[in-house]
Backbone as JSON, one array per atom type, in Angstrom:
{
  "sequence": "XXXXXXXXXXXXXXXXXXXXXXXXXXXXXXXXXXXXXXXXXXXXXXXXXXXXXXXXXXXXXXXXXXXXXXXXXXXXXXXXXXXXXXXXXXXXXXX",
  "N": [[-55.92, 49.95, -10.73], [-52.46, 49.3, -9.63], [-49.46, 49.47, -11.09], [-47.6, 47.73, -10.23], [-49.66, 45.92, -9.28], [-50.73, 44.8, -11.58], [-48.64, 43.55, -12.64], [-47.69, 42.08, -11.0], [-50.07, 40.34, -11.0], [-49.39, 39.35, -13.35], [-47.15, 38.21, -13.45], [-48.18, 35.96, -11.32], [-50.08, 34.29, -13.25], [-48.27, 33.32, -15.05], [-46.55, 31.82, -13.47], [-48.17, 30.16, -12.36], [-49.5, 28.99, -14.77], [-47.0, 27.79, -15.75], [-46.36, 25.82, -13.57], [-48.67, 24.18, -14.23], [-48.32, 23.34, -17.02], [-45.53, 21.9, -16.36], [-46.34, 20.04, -14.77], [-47.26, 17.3, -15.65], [-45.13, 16.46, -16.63], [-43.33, 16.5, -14.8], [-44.92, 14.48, -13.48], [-44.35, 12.31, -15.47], [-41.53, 12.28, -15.31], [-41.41, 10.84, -12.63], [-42.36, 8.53, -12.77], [-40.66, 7.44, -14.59], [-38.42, 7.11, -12.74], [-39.33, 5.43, -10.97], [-40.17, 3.44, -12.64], [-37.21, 2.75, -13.12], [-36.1, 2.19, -11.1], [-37.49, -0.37, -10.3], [-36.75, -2.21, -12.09], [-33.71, -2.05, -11.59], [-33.89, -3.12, -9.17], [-34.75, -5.34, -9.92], [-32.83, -6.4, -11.44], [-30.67, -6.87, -9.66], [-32.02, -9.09, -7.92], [-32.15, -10.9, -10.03], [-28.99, -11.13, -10.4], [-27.96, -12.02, -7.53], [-29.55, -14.65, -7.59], [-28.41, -16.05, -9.32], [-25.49, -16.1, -8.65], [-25.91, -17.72, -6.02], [-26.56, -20.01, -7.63], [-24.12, -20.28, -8.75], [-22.69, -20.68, -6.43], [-23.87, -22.61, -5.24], [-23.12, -24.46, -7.07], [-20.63, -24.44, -7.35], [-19.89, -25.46, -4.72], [-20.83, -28.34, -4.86], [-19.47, -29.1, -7.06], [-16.99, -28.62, -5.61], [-17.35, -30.81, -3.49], [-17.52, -32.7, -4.79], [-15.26, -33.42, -5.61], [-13.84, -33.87, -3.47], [-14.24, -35.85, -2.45], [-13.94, -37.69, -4.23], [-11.28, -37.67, -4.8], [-9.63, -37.72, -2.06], [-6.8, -37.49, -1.19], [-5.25, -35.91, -2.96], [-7.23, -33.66, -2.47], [-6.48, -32.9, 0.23], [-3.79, -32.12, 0.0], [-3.8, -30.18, -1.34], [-5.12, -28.22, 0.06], [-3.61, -27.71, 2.16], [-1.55, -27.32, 0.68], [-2.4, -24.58, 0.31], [-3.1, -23.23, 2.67], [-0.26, -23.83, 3.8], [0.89, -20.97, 1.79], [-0.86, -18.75, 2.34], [-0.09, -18.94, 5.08], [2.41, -17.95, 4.68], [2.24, -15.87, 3.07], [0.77, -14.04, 4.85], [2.81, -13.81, 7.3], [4.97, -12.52, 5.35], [3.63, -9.85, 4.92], [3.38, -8.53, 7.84], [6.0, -9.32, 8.82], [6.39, -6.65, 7.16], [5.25, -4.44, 7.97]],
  "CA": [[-54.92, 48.99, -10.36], [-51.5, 49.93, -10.19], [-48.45, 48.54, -12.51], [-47.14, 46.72, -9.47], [-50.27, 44.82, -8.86], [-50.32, 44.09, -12.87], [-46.81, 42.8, -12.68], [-47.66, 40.59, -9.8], [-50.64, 39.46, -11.24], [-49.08, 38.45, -14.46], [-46.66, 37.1, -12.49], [-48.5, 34.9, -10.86], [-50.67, 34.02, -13.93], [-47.1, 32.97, -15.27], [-46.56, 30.91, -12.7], [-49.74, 28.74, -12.66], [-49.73, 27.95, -16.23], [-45.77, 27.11, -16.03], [-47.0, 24.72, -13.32], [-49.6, 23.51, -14.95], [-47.34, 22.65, -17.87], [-44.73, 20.94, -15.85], [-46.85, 19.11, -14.0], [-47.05, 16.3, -16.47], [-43.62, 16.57, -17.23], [-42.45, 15.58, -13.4], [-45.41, 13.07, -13.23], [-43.57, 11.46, -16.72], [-40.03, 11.69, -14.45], [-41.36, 10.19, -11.56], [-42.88, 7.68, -13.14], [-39.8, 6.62, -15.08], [-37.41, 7.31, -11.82], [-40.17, 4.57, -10.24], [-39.63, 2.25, -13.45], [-35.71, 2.79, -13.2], [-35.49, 1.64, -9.78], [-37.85, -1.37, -10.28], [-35.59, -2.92, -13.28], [-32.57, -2.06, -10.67], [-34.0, -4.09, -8.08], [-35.03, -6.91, -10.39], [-31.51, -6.97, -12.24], [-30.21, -7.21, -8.4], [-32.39, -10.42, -7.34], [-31.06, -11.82, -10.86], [-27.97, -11.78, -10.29], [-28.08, -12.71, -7.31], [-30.18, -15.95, -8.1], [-27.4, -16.51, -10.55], [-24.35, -15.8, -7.66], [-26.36, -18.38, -5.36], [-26.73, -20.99, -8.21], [-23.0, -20.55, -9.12], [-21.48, -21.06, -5.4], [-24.1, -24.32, -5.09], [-22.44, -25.72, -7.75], [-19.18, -24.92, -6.87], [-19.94, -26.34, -3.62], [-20.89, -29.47, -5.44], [-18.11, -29.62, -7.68], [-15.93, -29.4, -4.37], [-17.68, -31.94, -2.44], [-17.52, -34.13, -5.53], [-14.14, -33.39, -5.59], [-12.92, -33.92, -2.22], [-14.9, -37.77, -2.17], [-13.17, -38.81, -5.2], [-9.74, -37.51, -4.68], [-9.35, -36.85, -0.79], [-5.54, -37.2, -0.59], [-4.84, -34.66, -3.59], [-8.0, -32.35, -1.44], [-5.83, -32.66, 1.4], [-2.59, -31.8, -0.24], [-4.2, -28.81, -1.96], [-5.82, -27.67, 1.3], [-2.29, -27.61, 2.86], [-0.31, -26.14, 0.21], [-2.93, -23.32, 0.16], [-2.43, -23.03, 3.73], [1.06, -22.26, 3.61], [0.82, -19.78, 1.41], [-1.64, -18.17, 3.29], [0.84, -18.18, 6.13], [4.13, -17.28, 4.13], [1.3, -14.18, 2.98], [0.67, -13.61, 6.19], [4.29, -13.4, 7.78], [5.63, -11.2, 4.41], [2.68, -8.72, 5.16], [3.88, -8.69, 9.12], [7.27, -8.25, 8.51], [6.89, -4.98, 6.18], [4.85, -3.23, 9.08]],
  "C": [[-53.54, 49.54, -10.7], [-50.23, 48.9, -11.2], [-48.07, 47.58, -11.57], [-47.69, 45.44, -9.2], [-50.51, 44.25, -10.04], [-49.26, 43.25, -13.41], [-46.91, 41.78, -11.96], [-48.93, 39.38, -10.65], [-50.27, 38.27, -12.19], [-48.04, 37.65, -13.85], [-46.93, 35.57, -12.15], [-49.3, 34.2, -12.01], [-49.55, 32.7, -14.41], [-46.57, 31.53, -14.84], [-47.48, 29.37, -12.76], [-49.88, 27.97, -13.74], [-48.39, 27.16, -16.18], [-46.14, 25.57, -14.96], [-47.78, 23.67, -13.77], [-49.2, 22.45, -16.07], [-46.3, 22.13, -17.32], [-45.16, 19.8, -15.45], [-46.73, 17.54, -14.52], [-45.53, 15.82, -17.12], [-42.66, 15.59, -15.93], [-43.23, 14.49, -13.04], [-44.4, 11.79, -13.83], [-42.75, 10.98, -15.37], [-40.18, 10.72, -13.41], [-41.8, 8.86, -11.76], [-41.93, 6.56, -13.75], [-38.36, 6.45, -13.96], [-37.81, 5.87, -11.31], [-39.63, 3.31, -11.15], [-38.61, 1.66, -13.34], [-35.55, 1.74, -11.88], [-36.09, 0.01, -9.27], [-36.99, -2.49, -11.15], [-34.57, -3.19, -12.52], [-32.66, -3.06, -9.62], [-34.05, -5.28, -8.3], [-33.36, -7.55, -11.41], [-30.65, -7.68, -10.46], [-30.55, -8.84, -7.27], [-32.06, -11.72, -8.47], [-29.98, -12.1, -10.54], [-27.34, -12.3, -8.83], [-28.49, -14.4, -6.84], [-28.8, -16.41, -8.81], [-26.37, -16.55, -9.62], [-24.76, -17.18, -6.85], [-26.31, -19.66, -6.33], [-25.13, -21.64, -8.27], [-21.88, -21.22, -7.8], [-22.08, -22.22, -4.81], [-23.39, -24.95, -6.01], [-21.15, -25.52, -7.72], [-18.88, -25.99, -5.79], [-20.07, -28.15, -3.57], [-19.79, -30.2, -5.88], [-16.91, -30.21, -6.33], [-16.18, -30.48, -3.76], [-17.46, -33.04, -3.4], [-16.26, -34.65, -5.41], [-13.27, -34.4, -4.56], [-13.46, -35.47, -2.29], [-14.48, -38.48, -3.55], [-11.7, -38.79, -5.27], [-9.49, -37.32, -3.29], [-8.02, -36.42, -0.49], [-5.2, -36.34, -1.12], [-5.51, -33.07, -2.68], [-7.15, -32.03, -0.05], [-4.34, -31.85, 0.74], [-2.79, -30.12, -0.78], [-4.54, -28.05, -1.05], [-4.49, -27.33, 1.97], [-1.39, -26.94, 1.84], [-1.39, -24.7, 0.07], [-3.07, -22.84, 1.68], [-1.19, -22.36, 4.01], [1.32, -21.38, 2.95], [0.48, -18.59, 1.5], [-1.02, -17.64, 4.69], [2.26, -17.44, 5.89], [3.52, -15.92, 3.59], [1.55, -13.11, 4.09], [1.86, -12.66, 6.9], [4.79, -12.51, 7.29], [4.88, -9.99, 4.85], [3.52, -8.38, 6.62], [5.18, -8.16, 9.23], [7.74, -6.66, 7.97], [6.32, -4.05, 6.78], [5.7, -3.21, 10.22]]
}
């Protein structure tokens, strides 16, 4: 056998075991990449649950709002209006 094909073999010997020993190493990773992204998804349907809870009960609050005060809901609705258009116009003007 010559040195070349001793070099290759060990080589490849090299190889196989380094495989061998990784192998369990990138199972681990993938395993905790898999975990990572399950936590991520479940922090994501929290807070939205929590986003959804918070803009029903705003929605509440307003509606309670507007049926016990309507004329202030109206007045508030209109001065946030023009502001919205005096926004508007300033923006408009400076292009």
């Amino acid at each position: 056998m010559t040195e070349q094909n001793t070099n290759a073999k060990q080589m490849a010997n090299a190889a196989g075991q380094a495989l061998q020993e990784g192998a369990p190493a990138l199972k681990h990773a993938a395993e905790r990449i898999s975990d990572l992204a399950s936590e991520g998804m479940e922090a994501i349907r929290d807070t939205s649950r929590q986003c959804r809870s918070q803009l029903m009960d705003a929605s509440s609050n307003a509606i309670s709002h507007i049926r016990h005060r309507p004329v202030q809901s109206i007045l508030i609705a209109a001065l946030l209006g023009a502001t919205a258009v005096t926004l508007v116009s300033m923006l408009r003007r400076r292009h």
